[in-house]
N, C-alpha and C positions, 0 to 999 in steps of 0.2 A: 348276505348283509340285510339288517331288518331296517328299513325305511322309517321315518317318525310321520304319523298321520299330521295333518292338519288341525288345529286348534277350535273347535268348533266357534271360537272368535275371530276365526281370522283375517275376517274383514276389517271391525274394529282396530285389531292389534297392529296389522299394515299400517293403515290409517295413524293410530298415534305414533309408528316405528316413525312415518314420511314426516310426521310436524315438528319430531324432533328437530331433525336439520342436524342429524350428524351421521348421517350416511355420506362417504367418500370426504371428509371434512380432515383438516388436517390433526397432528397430537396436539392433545393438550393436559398440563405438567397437573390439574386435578386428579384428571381421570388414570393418569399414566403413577403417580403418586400411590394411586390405589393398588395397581397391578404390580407395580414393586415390591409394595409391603405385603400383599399375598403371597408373590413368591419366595420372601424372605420369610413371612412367619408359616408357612406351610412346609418351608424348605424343600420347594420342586423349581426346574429346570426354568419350565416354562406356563406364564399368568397370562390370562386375554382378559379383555371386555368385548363380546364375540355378541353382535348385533343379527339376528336372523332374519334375514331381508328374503322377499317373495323364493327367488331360486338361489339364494348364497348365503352364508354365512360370510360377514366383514368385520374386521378386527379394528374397533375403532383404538383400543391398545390392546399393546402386547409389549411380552417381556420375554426373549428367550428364543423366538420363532420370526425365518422373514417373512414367510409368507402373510400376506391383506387380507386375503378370503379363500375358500373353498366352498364347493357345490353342496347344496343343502343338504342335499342326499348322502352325502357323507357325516355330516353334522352329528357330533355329539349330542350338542348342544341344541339340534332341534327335538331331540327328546327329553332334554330338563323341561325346555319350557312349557312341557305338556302338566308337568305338576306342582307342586305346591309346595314341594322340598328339595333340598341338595340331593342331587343325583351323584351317586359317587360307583365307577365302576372301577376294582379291584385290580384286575386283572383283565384287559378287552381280549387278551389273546385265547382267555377261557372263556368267556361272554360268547352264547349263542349270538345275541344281536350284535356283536360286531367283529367278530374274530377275521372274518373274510373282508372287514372295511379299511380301502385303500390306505387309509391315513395309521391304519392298524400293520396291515402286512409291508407299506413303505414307508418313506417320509413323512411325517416326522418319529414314527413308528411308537403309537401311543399305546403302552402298556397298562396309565393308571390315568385315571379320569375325575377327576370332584369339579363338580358346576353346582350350582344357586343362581335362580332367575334374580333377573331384573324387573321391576316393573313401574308402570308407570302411575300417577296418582289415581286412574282410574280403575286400575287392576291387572292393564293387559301387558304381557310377560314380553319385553321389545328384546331380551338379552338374555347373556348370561354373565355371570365373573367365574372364570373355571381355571383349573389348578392341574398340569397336567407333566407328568414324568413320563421316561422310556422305558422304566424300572416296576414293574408291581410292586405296590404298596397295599397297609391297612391305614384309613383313616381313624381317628381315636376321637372318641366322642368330644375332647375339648377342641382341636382341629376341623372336626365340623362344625363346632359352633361357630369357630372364629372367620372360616368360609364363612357362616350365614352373614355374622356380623357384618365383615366387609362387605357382602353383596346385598344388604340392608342400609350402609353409608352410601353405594353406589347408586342403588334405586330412590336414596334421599337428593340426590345430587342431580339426576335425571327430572325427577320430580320438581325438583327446585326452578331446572327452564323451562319446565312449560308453565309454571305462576309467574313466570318471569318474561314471559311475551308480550302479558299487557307493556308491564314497565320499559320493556323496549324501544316499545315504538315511540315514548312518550319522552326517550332520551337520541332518538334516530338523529334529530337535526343536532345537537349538540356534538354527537359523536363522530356525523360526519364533517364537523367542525375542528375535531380532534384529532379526526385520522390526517388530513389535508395539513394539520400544523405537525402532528408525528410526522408525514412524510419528509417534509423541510426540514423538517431536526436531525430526521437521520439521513438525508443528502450532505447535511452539510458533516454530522459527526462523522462519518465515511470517509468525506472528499477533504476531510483539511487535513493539511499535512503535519500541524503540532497535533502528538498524542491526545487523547481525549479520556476520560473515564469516569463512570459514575460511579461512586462508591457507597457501601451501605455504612449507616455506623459502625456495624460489627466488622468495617473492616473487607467485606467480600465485595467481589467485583458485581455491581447489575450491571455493567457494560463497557465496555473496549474497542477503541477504531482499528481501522486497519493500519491506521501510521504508527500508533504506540505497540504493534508487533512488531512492525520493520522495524522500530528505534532500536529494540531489545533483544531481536533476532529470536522470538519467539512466534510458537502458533499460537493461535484463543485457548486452543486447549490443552497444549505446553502452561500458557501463563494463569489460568483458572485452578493449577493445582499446586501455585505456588501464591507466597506472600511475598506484602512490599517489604519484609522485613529480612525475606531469604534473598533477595537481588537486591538488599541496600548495600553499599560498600561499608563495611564496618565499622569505621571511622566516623563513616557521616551518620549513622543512627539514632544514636542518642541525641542529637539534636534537631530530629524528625522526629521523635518520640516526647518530646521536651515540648516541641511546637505544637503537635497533636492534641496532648494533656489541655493547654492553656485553649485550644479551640473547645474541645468538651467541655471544659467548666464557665465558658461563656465570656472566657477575660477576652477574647478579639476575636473578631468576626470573618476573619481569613487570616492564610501566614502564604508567606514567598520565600521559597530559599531554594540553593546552588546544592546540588550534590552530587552522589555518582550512586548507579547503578550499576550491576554487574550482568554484563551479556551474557547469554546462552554459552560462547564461545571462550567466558572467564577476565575477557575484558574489559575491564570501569569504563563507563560511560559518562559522562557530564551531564547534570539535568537541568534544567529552570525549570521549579516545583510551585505550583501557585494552587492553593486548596482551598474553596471556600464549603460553606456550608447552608445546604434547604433546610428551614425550619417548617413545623407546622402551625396554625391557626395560638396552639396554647405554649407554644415555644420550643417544642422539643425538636431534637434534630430526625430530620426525616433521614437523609442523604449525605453524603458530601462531593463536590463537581473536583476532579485535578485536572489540572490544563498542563502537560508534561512537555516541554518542548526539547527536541531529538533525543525520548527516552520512551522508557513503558514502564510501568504496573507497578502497583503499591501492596496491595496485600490477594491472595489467593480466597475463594471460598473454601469455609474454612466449618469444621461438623454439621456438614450436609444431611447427614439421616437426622439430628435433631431437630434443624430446622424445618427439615419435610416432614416431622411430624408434629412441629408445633404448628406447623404452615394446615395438616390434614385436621388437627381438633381446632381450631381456629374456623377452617370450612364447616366441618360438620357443626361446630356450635351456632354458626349462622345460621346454618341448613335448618338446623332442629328448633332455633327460634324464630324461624318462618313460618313451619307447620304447626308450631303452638299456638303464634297470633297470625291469623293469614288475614286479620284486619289494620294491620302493622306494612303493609304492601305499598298501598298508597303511599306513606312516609317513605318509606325505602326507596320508593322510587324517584320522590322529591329528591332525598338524599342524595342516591345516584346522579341526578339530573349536577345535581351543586358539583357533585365530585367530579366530573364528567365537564363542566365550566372550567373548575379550580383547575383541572389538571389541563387543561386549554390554557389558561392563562401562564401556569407554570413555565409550561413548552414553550409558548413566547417569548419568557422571562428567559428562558434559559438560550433560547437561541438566538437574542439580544446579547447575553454574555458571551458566548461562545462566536458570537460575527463579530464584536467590538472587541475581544481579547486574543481572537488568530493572529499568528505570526505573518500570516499573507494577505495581502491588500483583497479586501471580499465587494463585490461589486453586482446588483440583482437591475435586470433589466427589464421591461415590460416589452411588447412585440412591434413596437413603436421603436427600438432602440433607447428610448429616454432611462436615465437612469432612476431605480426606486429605494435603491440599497447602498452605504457608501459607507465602510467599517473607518476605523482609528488607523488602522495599515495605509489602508489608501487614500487615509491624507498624507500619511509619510513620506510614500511613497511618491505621488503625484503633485503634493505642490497644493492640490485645490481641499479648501473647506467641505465637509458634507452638503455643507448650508449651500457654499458653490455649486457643488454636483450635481441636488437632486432637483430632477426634474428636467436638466438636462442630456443633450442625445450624447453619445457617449463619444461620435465622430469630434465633436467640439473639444473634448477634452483630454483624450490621451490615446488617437489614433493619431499615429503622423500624417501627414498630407498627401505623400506619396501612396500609402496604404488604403485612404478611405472608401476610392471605389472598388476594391479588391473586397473591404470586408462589408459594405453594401452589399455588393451582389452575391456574396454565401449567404447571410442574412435572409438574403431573397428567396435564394435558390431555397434555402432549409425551409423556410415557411411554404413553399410551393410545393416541395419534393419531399422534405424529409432527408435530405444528401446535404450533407456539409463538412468543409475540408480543417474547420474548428470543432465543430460541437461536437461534445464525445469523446471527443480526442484529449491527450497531452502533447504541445505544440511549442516550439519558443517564436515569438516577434517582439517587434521593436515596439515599446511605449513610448510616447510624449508625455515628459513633465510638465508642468504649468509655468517654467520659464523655459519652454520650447529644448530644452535639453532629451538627447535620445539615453532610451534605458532597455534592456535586454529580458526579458520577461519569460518566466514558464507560465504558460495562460493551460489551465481547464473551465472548459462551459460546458455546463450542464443544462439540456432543456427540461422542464416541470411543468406540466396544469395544474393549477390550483384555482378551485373552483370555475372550469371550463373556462380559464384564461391560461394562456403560454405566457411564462416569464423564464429567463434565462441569468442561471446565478452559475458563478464565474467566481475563483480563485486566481490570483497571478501573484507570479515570487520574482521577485528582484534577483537574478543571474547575473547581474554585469559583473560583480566583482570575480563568480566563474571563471565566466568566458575571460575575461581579461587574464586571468590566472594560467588559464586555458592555453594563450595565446606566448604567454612570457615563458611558460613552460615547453612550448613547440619553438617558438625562437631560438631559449638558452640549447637544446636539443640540436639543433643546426648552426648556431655560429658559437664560433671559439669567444669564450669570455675576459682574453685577454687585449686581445684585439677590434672584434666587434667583428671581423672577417668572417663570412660561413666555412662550418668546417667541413674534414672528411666526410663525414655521414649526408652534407649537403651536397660536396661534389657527387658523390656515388650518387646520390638521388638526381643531379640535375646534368651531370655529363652524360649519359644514355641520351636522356630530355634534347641536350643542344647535336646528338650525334643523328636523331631521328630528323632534326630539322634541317640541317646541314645533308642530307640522306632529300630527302622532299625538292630540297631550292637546289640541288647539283654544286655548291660548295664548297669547298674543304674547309679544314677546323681543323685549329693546331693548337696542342696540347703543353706547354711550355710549366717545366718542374725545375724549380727554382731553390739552392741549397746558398746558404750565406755562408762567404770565406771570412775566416777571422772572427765568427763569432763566440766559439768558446773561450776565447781568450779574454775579449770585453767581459763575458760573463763571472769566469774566473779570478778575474784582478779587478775589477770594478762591483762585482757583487751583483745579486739576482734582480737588484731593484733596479739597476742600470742596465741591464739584459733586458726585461720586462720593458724601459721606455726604448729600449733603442727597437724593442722589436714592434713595438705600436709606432715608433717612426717610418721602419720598414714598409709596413702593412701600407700606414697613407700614401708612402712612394708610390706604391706601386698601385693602389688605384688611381692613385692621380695622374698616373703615365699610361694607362688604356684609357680607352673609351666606356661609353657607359653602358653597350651590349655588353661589353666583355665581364669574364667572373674574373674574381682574387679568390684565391683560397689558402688560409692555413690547416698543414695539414699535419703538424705537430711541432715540437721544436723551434729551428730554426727554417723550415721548408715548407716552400708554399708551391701553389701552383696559378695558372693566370690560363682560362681558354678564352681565344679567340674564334671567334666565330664569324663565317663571312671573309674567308682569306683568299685570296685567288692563288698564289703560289709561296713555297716556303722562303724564300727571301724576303717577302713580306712579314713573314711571323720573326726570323732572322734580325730584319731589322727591327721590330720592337723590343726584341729579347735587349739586343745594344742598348737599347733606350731605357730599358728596366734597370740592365747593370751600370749604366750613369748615372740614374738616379739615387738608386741602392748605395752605392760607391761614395756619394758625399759627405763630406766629414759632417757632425751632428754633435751639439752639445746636451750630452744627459747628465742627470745628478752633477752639476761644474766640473764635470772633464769633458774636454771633445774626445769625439773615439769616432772611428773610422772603420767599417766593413763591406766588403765584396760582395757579389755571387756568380755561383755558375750554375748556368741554365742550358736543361737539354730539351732538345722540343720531340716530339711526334707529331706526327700531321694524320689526320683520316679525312681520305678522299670519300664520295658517294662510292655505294658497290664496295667498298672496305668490308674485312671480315671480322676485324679490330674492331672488342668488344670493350666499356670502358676498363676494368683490370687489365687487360692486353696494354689499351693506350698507354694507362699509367706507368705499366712494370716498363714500357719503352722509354720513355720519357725521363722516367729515372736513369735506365739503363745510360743515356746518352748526357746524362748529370753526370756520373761518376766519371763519362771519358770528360768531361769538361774539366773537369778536378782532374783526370790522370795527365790532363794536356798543361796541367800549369795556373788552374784555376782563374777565375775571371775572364772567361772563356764563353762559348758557344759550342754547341755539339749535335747536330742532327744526320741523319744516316746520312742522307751525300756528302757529311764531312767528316772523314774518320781521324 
């Protein structure tokens, strides 16, 4: 394998390769622009931009290859840059200099080779842009030139940053004015939980949170190869299409409307669709903002190679009118400086809209606790004016009483330690209204420096009506809805419960299964409505003849159960049973007839040290119902009485 000597520049060349400042730096869509359209108009596998660094070769792009870098010594590419033209080598497996080199006999196993140096405005060769197959090829003289060309755009683009350092620094404080308001903008387009998105005019996405994927039940880049038009439900289109038109032509300066989109999974989704539009300085639309609430995505990016190539002669035209007036610099940079404000002010603008139009209460703290940020939500929410909030601590306003030295001392602890049992986290507590009413909250807090100050911005969602929901749905789940009685599924869950306790105190507990005589008859001749009240008359007998340890249970039909808990012997349970069937037993007027029904009640008892598990008890319990019924009904039945 033939080594490529050193440059006899190569001090220099180092030198400008380091001022670049794109060694180990991350892609960027210029320079990677380039290396696509080489490998597409050369039509080979795989395109670099391959930087020759002291002992390596680094791929600051590539198209085609994982690898970052390889050892110089291997390098193609450090022997382009020895010359003054595209190196193009045919065949490397017939190539004396490189037939034996690693990258030749293995991975990635380079058959054909075209490289064209890079250089920089002083001369010295920092790269290459090289074009490289598995396959032996011949290059054709119009394909070499169009290598040159692209590695002539490339080294114009290189060129371009280092005339472009003055103006850097002359825009540093502005920019890092811009990154600190970028940062906030994208905490917060991230962490809110209505969809978000910027759209271009033409329709393609510049950006998508992660809540308008969840909405849609897509990935970013499931929903980047589709349009708003392919997940609109078809019905509601034309009238998103209708509202669009009338934004473009300037009759209204946003629309709102109700629609459905169609999920990943085929099912309509319901949206709150709010669209506005950035104009710029002469009035054209830059952008448009949708604030999509529990949905996603309007339209797809949509002829991407034309774009990327009106986006490449767009750069290169800049490029190439910098090196014609490089007295035009100054201005530019002014320029820059304005646009580098403007687009500061924008991000302001825009994250003033996006905090005053979230569906969740947004609230920004400084490290003082005192409030600095106070959205439209969270006066809804809270009761209190912004004008109320700001400036005050946040314990005064919608921490309850009980809470406040709990969420002091995280507060504390996270400013001391960096450990906190909020921040960071997704968490529910209780909020206080401003008329001291309690509310059920999904609180996220996020910590931020912005400009070497900690501020802490915080989303909370109003969950009561959940939880509440939550709760009516675990209730209906264990009591029977006719009665209000817990049912079967509640004794199952809580007879084990009273057998373990009963088990602990040395106890017994008696199981008493309870069938009403004469009910199907009332049911029959008097009708379902009269069944229905005579059985919610039942149910109150019979809690109003135990005590208030004891359970009632309906457990379907006409058949409950009642455990006693705490019985010393079964004539004790004996005599309540009596006392059940007195009660039971009274005549009762439903729907204007009186009617009159029975019951018979068989008990089991479990002593501690019992084996009797609760299906055991029950199937007993019953067991000793039916001799109640076989003995004449209206009865009592437990094993020492057969």
């Amino acid at each position: 394998m033939q080594i490529a000597a050193r440059p006899p520049s190569e001090s220099a060349r180092q030198a400008s390769l380091d001022a670049l400042q794109l060694l180990d730096t991350a892609p960027e869509p210029v320079f990677d622009r380039i290396t696509r359209l080489t490998a597409r108009l050369l039509d080979v596998p795989v395109a670099l931009f391959s930087l020759v660094d002291r002992e390596r070769q680094w791929f600051k792009s590539r198209v085609g290859l994982d690898a970052v870098e390889t050892p110089r010594e291997q390098a193609f590419c450090a022997h382009t840059i020895l010359g003054s033209e595209p190196l193009v080598v045919e065949d490397a497996a017939r190539d004396a200099r490189f037939a034996d080199n690693p990258l030749v006999t293995g991975g990635p196993h380079i058959r054909f080779y075209a490289g064209a140096p890079v250089r920089t405005s002083q001369g010295h060769a920092v790269g290459t842009l090289c074009a490289i197959d598995s396959k032996p090829r011949v290059l054709s003289a119009e394909d070499r030139q169009t290598l040159q060309d692209l590695a002539d755009i490339m080294s114009k683009e290189v060129q371009a940053r280092e005339r472009l350092d003055v103006a850097r620094e002359r825009v540093l404080e502005s920019s890092a004015a811009a990154r600190a308001s970028e940062d906030r903008f994208r905490l917060i387009f991230e962490l809110a939980s209505v969809g978000i998105a910027l759209v271009a005019p033409n329709g393609a996405w510049m950006g998508v949170n992660a809540a308008l994927c969840a909405i849609l039940g897509y990935t970013e880049r499931e929903l980047m190869g589709l349009t708003f038009q392919d997940i609109t439900w078809h019905e509601d289109l034309d009238a998103d299409l209708q509202l669009l038109a009338r934004l473009q032509r300037g009759e209204i300066a946003s629309y709102q409307m109700e629609k459905r989109y169609v999920r990943k999974n085929g099912d309509p989704v319901w949206a709150s669709l709010n669209v506005s539009s950035k104009t710029a300085p002469d009035g054209a639309i830059e952008y448009y903002v949708a604030a999509i609430g529990d949905i996603g995505a309007r339209k797809a990016a949509e002829e991407a190679i034309r774009r990327m190539n009106a986006e490449l002669e767009q750069r290169i035209a800049a490029r190439t009118h910098e090196l014609q007036n490089t007295n035009a610099m100054l201005t530019a940079s002014v320029i820059q400086q304005r646009r580098a404000e403007g687009a500061l002010r924008e991000r302001e603008a825009e994250l003033r809209s996006v905090i005053q139009n979230a569906s969740d209460a947004y609230i920004c703290l400084d490290e003082r606790g005192v409030v600095v940020a106070w959205n439209r939500q969270a006066e809804l929410t809270f009761g209190w004016s912004a004008s109320e909030a700001l400036d005050q601590p946040l314990t005064d306003l919608i921490v309850p009483p009980a809470y406040v030295d709990a969420y002091r001392e995280d507060m504390q602890r996270y400013l001391r330690t960096g450990a906190s049992a909020m921040i960071g986290r997704r968490v529910e507590l209780p909020g206080r209204r401003k008329d001291g009413s309690i509310v059920t909250l999904e609180v996220r807090v996020t910590a931020l420096e912005v400009n070497g100050r900690r501020i802490f911005s915080g989303f909370l969602h109003d969950i009561s009506d959940r939880k509440l929901a939550e709760a009516r749905r675990d209730f209906e789940a264990r009591n029977d809805a006719l009665t209000g009685l817990p049912n079967r599924r509640a004794l199952m869950e809580q007879l084990p419960v009273a057998q373990k306790r009963a088990q602990r105190a040395g106890h017994a507990l008696a199981l008493l299964f309870i069938d009403l005589d004469g009910f199907k008859a009332v049911n029959d001749s008097r009708g379902h409505e009269a069944g229905d009240r005579l059985l919610e008359h039942v149910a109150r007998s019979l809690r109003g003849a135990v005590r208030e340890t004891d359970g009632v249970y309906r457990l379907a039909g006409d058949e409950f159960t009642v455990v006693l808990e705490n019985v010393q012997q079964a004539r004790d349970a004996v005599a309540i049973a009596e006392k059940l069937i007195r009660a039971v037993s009274q005549p009762v007027r439903v729907c204007g007839s009186q009617v009159q029904v029975g019951a018979s009640i068989g008990i089991a008892m479990y002593a501690p040290g019992s084996a009797l598990d609760a299906d055991a008890l029950i199937k007993e319990a019953d067991h000793w119902m039916y001799q109640a019924k076989l003995a004449g009904r209206g009865q009592v039945r437990w094993r020492g009485v057969a």
